[in-house]
PAVEXGU-142491 format. One record per residue (C-alpha): residue number from 1; x, y, z. Coordinates in Angstrom, 2 decimals. Example, Ala and Ser with C-alpha at 12.3 -4.5 7.8 and 13.67 -1.06 7.14 Angstrom:
2
+-----+---------+---------+---------+
|  nr |      px |      py |      pz |
+-----+---------+---------+---------+
|   1 |   12.30 |   -4.50 |    7.80 |
|   2 |   13.67 |   -1.06 |    7.14 |
+-----+---------+---------+---------+
//
This chain:
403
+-----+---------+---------+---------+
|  nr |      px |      py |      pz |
+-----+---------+---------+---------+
|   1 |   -7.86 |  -11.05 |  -17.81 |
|   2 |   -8.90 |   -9.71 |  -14.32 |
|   3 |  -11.69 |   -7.60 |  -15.69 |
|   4 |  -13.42 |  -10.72 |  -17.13 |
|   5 |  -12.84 |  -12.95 |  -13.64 |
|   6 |  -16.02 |  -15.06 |  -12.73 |
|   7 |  -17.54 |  -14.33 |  -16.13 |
|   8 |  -18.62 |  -17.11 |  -17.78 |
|   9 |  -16.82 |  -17.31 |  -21.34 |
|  10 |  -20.11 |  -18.03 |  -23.42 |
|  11 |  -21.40 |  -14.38 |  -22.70 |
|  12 |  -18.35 |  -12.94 |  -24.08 |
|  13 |  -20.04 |  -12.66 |  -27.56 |
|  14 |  -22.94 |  -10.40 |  -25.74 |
|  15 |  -20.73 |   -8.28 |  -24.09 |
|  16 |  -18.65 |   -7.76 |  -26.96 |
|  17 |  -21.31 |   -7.37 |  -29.34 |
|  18 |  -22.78 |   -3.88 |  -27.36 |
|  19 |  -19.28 |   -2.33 |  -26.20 |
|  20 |  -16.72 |   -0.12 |  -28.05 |
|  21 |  -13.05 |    0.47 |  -28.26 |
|  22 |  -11.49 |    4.11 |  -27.46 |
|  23 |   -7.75 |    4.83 |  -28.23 |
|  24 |   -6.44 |    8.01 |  -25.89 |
|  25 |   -2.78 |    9.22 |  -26.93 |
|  26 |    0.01 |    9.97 |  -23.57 |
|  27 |   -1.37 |   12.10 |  -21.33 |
|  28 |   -5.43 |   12.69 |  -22.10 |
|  29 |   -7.59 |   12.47 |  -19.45 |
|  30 |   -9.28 |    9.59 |  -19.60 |
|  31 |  -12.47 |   10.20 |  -16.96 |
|  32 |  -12.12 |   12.93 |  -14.38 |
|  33 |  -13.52 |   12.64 |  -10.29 |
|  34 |  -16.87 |   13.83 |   -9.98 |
|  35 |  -18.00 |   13.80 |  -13.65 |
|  36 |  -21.03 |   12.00 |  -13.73 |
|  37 |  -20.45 |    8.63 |  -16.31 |
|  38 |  -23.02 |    5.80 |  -17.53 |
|  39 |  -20.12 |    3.13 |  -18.65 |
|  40 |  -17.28 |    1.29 |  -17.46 |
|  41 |  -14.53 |    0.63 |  -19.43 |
|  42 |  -11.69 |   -2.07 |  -19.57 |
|  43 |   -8.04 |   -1.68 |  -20.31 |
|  44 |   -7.20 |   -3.33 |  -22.98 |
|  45 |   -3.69 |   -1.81 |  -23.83 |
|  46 |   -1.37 |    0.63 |  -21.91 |
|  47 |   -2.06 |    1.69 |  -18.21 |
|  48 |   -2.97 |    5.09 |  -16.62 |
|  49 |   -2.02 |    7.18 |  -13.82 |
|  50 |   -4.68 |    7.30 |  -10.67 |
|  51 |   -5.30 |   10.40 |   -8.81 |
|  52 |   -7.89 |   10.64 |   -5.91 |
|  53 |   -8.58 |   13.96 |   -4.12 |
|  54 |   -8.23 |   13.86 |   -0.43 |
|  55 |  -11.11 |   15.77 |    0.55 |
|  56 |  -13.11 |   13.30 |   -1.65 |
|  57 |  -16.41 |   11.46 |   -0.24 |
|  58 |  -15.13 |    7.81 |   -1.47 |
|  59 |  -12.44 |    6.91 |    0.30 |
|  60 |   -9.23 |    4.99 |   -0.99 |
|  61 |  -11.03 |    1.50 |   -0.73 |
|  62 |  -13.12 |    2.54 |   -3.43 |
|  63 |  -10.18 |    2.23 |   -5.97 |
|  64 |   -9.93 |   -1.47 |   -4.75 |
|  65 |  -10.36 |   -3.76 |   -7.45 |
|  66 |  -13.72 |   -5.88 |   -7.74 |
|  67 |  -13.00 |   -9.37 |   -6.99 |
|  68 |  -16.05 |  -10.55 |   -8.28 |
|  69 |  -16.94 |   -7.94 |  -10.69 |
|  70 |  -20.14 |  -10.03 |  -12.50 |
|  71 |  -21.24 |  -11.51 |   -9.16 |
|  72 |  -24.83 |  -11.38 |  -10.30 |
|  73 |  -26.15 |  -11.19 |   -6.52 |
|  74 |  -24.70 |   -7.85 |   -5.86 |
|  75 |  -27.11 |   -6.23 |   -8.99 |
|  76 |  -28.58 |   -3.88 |   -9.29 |
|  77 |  -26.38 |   -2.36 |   -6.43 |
|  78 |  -28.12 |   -3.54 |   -3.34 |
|  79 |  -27.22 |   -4.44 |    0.63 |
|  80 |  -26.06 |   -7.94 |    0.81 |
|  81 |  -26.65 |   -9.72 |    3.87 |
|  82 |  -24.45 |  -10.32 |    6.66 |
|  83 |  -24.19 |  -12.38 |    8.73 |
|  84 |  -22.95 |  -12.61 |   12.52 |
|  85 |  -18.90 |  -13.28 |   12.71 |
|  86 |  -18.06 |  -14.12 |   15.83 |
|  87 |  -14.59 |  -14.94 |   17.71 |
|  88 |  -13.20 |  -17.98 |   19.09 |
|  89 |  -14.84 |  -17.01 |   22.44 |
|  90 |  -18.41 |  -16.49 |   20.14 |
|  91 |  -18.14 |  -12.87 |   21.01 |
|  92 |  -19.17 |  -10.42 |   17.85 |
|  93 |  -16.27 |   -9.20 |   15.93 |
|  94 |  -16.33 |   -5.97 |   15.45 |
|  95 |  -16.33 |   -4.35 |   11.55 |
|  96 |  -12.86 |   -4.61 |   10.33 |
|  97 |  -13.62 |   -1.80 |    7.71 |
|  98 |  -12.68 |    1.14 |    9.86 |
|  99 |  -12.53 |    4.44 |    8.61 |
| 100 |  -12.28 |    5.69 |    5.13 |
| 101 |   -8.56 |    5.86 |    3.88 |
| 102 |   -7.29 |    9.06 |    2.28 |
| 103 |   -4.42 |    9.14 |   -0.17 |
| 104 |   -1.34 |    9.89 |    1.39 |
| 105 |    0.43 |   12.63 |    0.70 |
| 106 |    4.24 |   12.15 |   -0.06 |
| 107 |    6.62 |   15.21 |    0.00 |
| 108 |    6.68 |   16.98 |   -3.85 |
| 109 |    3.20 |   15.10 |   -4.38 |
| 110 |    2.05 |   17.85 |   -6.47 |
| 111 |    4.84 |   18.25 |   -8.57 |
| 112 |    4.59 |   14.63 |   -9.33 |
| 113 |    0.88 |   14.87 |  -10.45 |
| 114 |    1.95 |   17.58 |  -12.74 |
| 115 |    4.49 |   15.86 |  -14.47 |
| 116 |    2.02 |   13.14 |  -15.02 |
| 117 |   -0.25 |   15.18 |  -16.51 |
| 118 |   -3.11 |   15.28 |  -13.83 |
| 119 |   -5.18 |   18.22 |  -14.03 |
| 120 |   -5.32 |   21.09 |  -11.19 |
| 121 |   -7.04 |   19.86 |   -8.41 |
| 122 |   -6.94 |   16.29 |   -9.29 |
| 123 |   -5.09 |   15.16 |   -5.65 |
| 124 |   -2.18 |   12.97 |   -5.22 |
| 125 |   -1.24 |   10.11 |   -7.28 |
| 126 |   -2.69 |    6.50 |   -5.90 |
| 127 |   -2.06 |    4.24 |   -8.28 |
| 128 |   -1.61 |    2.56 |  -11.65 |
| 129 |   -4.69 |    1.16 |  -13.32 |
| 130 |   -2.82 |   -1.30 |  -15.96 |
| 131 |   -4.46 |   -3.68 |  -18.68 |
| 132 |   -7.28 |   -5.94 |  -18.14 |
| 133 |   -8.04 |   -3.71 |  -15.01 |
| 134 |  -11.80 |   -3.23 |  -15.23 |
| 135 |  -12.72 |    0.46 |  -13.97 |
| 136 |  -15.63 |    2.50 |  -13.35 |
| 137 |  -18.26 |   -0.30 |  -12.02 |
| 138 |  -20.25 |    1.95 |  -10.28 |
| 139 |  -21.21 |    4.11 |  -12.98 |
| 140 |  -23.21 |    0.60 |  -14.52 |
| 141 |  -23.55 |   -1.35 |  -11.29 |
| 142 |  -26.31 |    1.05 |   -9.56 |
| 143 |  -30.14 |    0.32 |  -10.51 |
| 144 |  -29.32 |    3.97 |  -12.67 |
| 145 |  -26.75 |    5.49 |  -14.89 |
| 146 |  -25.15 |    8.48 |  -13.84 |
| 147 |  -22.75 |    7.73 |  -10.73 |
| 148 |  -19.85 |   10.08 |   -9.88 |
| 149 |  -16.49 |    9.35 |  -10.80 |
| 150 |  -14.51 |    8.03 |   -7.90 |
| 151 |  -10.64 |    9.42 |   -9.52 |
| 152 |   -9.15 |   11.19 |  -12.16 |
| 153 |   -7.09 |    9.04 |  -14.63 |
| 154 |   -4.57 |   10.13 |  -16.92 |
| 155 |   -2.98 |    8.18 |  -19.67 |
| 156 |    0.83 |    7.12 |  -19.48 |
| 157 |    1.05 |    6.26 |  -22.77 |
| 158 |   -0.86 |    5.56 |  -25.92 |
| 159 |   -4.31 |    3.91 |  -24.24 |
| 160 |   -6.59 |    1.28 |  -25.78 |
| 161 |  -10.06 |    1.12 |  -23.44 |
| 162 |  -13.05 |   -1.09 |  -24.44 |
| 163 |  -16.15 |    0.64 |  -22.93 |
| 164 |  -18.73 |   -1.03 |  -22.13 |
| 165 |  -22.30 |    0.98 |  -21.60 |
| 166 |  -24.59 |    0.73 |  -18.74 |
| 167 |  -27.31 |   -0.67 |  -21.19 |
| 168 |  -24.61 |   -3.73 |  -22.12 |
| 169 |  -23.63 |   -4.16 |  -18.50 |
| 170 |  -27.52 |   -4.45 |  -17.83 |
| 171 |  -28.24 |   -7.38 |  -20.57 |
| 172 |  -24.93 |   -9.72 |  -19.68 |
| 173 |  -25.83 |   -9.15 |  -16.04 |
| 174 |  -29.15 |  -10.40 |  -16.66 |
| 175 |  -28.16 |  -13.20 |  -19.01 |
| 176 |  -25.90 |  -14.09 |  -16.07 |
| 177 |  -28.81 |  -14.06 |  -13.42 |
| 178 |  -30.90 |  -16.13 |  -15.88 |
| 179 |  -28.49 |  -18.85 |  -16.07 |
| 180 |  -28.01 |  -18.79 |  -12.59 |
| 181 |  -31.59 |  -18.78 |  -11.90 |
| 182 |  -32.07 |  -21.95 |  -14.03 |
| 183 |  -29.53 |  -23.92 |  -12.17 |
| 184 |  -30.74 |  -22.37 |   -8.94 |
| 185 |  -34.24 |  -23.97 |   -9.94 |
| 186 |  -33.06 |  -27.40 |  -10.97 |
| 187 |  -31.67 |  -27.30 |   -7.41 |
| 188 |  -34.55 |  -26.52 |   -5.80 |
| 189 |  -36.34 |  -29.14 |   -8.13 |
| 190 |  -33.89 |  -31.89 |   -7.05 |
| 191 |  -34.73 |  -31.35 |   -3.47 |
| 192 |  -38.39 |  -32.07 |   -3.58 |
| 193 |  -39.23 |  -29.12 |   -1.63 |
| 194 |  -41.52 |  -27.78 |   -5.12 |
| 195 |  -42.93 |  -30.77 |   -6.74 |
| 196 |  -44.49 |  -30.20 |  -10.48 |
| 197 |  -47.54 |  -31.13 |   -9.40 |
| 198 |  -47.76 |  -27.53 |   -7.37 |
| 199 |  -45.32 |  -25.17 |   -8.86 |
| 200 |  -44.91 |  -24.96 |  -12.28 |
| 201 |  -40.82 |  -24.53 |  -14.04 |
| 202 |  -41.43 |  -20.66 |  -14.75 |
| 203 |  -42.83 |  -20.01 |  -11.02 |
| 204 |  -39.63 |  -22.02 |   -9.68 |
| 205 |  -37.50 |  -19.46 |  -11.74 |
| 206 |  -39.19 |  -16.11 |  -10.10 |
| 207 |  -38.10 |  -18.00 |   -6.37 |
| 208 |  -34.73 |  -18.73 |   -7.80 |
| 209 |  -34.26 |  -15.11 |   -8.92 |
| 210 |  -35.40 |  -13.64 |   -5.72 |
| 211 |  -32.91 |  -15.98 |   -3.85 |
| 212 |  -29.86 |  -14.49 |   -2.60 |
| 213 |  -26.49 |  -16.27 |   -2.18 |
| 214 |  -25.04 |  -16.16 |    1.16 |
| 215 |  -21.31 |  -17.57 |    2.26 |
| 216 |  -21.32 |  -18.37 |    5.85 |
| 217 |  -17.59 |  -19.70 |    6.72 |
| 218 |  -16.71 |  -21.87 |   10.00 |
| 219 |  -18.21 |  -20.52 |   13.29 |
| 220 |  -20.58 |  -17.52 |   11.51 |
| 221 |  -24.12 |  -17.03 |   13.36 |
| 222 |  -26.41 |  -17.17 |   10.14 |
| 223 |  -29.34 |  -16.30 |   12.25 |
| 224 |  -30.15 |  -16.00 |   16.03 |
| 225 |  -33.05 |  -17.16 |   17.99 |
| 226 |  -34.99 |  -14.48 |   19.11 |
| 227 |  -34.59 |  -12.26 |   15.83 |
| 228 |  -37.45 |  -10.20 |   13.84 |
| 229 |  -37.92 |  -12.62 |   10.79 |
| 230 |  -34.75 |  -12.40 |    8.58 |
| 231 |  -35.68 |  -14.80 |    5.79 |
| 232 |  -36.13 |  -18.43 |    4.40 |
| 233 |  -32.92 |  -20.01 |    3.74 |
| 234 |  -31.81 |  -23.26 |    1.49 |
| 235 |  -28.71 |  -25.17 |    2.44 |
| 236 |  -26.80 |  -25.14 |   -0.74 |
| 237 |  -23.51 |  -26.42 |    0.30 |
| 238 |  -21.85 |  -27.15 |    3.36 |
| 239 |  -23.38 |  -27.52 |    7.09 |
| 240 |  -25.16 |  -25.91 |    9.60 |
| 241 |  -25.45 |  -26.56 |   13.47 |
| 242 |  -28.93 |  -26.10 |   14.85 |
| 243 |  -29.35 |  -24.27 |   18.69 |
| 244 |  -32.28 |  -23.62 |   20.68 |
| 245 |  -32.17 |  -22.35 |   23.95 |
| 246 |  -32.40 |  -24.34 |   27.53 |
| 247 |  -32.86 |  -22.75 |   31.35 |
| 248 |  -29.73 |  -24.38 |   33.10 |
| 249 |  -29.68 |  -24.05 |   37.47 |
| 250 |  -26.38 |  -23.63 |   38.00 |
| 251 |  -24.75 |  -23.23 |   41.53 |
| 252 |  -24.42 |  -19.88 |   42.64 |
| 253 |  -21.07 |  -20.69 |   44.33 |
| 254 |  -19.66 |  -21.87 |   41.21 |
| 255 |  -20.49 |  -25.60 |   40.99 |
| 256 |  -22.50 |  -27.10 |   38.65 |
| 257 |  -26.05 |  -26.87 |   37.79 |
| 258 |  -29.62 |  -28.87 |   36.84 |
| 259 |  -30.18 |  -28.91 |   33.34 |
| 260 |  -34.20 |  -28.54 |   32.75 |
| 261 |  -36.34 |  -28.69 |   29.96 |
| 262 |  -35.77 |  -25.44 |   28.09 |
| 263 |  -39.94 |  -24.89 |   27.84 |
| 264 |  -41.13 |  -26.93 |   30.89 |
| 265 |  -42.77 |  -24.26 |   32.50 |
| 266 |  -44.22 |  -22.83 |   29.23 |
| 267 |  -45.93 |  -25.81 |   27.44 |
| 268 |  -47.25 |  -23.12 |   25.09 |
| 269 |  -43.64 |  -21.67 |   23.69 |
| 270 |  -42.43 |  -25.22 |   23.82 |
| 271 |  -45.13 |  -26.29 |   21.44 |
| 272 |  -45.00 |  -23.57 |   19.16 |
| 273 |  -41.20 |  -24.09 |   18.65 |
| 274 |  -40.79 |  -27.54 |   18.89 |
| 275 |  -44.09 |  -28.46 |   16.38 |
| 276 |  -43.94 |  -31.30 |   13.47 |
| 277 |  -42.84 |  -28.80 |   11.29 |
| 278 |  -39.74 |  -28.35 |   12.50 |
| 279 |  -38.77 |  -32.06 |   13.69 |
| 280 |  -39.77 |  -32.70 |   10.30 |
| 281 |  -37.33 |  -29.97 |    8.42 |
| 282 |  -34.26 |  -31.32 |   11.00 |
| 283 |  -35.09 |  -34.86 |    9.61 |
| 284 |  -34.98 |  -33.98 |    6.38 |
| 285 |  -32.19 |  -32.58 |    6.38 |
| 286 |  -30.55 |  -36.08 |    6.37 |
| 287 |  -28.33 |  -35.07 |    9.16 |
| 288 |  -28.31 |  -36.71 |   12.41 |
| 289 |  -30.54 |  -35.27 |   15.49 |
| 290 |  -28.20 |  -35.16 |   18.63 |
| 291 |  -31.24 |  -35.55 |   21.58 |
| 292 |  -34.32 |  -33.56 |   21.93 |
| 293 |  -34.81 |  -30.49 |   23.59 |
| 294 |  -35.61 |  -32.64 |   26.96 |
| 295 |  -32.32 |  -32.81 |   28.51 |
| 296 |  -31.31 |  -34.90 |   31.27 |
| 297 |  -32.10 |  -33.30 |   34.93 |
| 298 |  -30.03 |  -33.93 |   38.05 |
| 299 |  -26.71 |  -33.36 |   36.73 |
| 300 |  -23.63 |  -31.86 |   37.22 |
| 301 |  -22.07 |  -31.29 |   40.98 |
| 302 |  -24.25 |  -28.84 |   42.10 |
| 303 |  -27.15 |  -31.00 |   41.09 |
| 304 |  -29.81 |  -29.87 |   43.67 |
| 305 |  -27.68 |  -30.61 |   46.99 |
| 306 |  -30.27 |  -29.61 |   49.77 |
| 307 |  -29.29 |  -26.31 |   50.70 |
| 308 |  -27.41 |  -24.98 |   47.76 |
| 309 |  -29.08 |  -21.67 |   45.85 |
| 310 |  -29.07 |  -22.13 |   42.19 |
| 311 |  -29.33 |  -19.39 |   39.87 |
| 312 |  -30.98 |  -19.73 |   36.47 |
| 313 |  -29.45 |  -19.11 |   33.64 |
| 314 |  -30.19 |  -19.67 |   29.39 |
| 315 |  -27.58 |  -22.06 |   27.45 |
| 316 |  -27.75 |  -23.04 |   23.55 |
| 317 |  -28.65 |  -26.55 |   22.96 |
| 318 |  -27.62 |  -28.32 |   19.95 |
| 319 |  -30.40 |  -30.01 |   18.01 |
| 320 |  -28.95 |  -31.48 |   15.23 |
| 321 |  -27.02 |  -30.69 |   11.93 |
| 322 |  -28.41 |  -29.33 |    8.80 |
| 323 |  -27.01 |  -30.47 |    5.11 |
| 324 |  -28.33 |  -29.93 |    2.08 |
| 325 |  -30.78 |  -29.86 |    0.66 |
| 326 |  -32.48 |  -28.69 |    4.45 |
| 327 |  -34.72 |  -25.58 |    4.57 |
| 328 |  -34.48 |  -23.50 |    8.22 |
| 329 |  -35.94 |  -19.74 |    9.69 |
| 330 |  -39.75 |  -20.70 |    7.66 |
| 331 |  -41.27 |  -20.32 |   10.83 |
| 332 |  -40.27 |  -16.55 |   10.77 |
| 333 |  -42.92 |  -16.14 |    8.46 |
| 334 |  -46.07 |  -16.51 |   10.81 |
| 335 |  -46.85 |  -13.15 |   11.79 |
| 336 |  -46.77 |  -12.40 |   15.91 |
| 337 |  -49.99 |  -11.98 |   17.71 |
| 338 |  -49.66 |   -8.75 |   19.45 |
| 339 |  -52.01 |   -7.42 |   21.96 |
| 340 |  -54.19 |   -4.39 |   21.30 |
| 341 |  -52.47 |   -1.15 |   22.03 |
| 342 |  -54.63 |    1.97 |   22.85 |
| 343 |  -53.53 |    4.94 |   20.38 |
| 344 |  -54.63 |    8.92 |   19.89 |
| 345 |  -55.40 |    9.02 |   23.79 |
| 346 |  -53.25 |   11.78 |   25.82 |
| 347 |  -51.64 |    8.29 |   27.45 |
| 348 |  -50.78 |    7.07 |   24.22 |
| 349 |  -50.21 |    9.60 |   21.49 |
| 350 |  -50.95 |    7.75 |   17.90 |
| 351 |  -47.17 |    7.35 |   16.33 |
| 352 |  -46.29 |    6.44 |   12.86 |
| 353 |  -45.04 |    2.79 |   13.37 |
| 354 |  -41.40 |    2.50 |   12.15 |
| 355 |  -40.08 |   -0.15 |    9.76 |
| 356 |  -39.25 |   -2.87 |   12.31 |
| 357 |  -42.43 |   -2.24 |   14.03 |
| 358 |  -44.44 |   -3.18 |   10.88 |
| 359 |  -41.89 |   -6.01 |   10.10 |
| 360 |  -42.65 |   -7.22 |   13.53 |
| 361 |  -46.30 |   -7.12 |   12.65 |
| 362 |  -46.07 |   -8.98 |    9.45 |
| 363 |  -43.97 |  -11.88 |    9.90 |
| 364 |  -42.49 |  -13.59 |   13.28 |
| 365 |  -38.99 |  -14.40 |   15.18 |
| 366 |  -36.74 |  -16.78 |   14.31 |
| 367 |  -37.40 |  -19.76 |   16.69 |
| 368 |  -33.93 |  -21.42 |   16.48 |
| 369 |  -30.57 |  -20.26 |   16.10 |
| 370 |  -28.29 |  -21.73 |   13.10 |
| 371 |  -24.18 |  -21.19 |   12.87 |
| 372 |  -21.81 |  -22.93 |   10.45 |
| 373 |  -20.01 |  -26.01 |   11.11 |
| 374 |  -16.74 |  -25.81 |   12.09 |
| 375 |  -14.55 |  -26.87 |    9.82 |
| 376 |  -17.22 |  -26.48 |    6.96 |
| 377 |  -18.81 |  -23.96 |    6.88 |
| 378 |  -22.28 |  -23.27 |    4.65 |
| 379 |  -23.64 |  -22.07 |    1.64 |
| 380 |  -27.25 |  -21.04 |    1.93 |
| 381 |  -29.88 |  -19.54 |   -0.48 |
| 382 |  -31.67 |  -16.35 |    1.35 |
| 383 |  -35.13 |  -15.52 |    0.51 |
| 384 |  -36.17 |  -11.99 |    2.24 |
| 385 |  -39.26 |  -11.59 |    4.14 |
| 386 |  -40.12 |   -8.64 |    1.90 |
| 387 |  -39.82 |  -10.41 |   -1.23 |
| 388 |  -42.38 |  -13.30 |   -0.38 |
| 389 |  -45.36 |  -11.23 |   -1.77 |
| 390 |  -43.79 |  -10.55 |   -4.64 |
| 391 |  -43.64 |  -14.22 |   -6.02 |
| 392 |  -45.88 |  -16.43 |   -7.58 |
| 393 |  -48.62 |  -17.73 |   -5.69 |
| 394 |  -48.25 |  -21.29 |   -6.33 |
| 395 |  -44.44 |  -20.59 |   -4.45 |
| 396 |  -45.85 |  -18.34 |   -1.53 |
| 397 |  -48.42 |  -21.06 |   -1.04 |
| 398 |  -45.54 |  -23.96 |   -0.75 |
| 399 |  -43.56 |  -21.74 |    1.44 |
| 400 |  -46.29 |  -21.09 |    4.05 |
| 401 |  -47.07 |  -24.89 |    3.58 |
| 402 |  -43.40 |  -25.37 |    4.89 |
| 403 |  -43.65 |  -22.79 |    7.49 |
+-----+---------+---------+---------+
//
């Protein structure tokens, strides 16, 4: 049954155990837009008629069916992270979503709703919700009960609904994230990243829970040198292509260039990005290292012919590949020395600083960037920036360790 796709049978019993079955006869109204609800309910006989206002603030997409309705990373109703989808050219595509989509109106639209038995007002029929469609996951998905209807729906015929209460939704979700968690931790576990001896099985847990699952497929830019600190991730599955960035000369009329060391005049940056710690996180990633950041100099056709003006410009250099089970963006988490600003003068009014100013202030940039293998793509385990000082302190301690 669709509603139950991705839902492990064994918490069946649980779900079952807390939810209720409603019969409605042809025609009732089975929830109406913009009545405030606190369950979701699954079809479990008959289908119903879907009717969605046009002036309405949810647009049509919101009658699209979940996918992965008990994807426990998505709960409590939060803003998963994206990352950076770029083109065969590596330019940034833009977001397919596009506006909102309104019902469309067909000629005799409200004659039809009538004879359906939609209420006044209700809009223009969308579509059929049929059995084992699961409706009404907002109303339980949100971190509280109480979320608008998104349509009005009308039964066709005689109706069998199991509802299922915010307060059930809540425990099988978490039943779900527990189980997830302890497989998440036996991963980490496996990896030798947290050995016993420093982090103990129900600390491993709180990092597992606080890890979110991210799906990078062929080409995506996970993360991009130069950004404000967007968390720790795990290599799950898959692989990842690490870049750093190199000064190339290249000949102003178009021939080639001089490929330097990317931090040869700044020993300082070059040491700070190229440290143990991160030679040591490429190696063990048990993938292979292709060259160092020193490249070869006096190449290419326009390699330093006397006479020829060369213009400088940054490339990507690929460092290596990352597989499982390789940890990458730790260094993020060393905060930035800034320099002492003056504040409260008539030069320099005092300001409130905004959100990216204080994450600027509390953690670092990412040093390296990391895109999916083509081909392959990657599976990574995100751990936020905020989130750190919320764990244990037997995990924040191994995590600074690694950054």
């Amino acid at each position: 049954m669709p509603a139950f796709r991705g839902l492990h049978p064994r918490y069946l019993p649980r779900l079952f155990a807390g939810a209720s079955l409603a019969t409605y006869r042809e025609r009732d109204v089975v929830v109406k837009e913009g009545e405030r609800g606190d369950f979701a309910f699954v079809l479990v006989g008959g289908e119903c008629a879907t009717f969605k206002r046009r002036d309405s603030a949810k647009g049509m997409e919101s009658l699209d069916l979940d996918p992965d309705p008990w994807n426990p990373d998505v709960y409590p109703r939060k803003t998963p992270y994206r990352v950076a989808r770029l083109d065969d050219t590596g330019v940034p595509v833009a977001d397919r979503n596009g506006p909102k989509r309104a019902p469309v109106l067909k000629p005799g639209w409200e004659i039809e709703a009538k004879l359906l038995g939609a209420p006044p007002g209700s809009g223009p029929f969308a579509r059929r919700t049929r059995t084992g469609d699961l409706f009404g996951l907002g109303a339980v998905r949100g971190a509280r009960k109480g979320e608008a209807r998104c349509a009005t729906l009308v039964a066709l015929s005689e109706t069998t609904a199991l509802i299922i209460p915010k307060e059930t939704f809540d425990d099988v979700i978490d039943a779900v994230q527990r189980g997830e968690a302890a497989k998440t931790a036996a991963f980490l576990r496996a990896a030798e990243l947290f050995p016993e001896s420093e982090v103990t099985d129900a600390d491993l847990k709180a990092l597992a829970r606080a890890l979110e699952r991210v799906e990078a497929a062929p080409g995506d830019r996970v993360v991009t040198a130069g950004d404000v600190a967007r968390g720790v991730f795990f290599v799950k599955e898959g692989r990842a292509e690490v870049f750093a960035k190199a000064r190339v000369l290249v000949d102003a009329a178009g021939g080639g260039g001089v490929v330097v060391d990317a931090f040869e005049r700044d020993k300082s940056a070059r040491d700070e990005l190229w440290d143990g710690s991160v030679r040591d996180s490429l190696r063990d990633s048990r993938g292979s290292l292709r060259g160092s950041l020193r490249l070869r100099r006096g190449t290419g056709t326009g390699g330093g012919a006397a006479g020829t003006p060369l213009v400088e410009r940054v490339r990507d250099v690929p460092l290596g590949d990352l597989v499982s089970p390789a940890v990458f963006g730790e260094e993020c988490l060393v905060p930035r020395e800034k320099k002492a600003k003056v504040v409260g003068t008539s030069l320099a009014p005092a300001t409130t600083p905004s959100a990216r100013e204080e994450n600027e202030k509390s953690f670092g940039r990412h040093a390296f960037t990391v895109v999916a293998a083509r081909g392959v793509g990657v599976t990574v385990l995100r751990l936020a920036p905020g989130e750190l000082s919320k764990l244990p302190a037997s995990v924040t301690r191994r995590i600074m360790q690694l950054a």
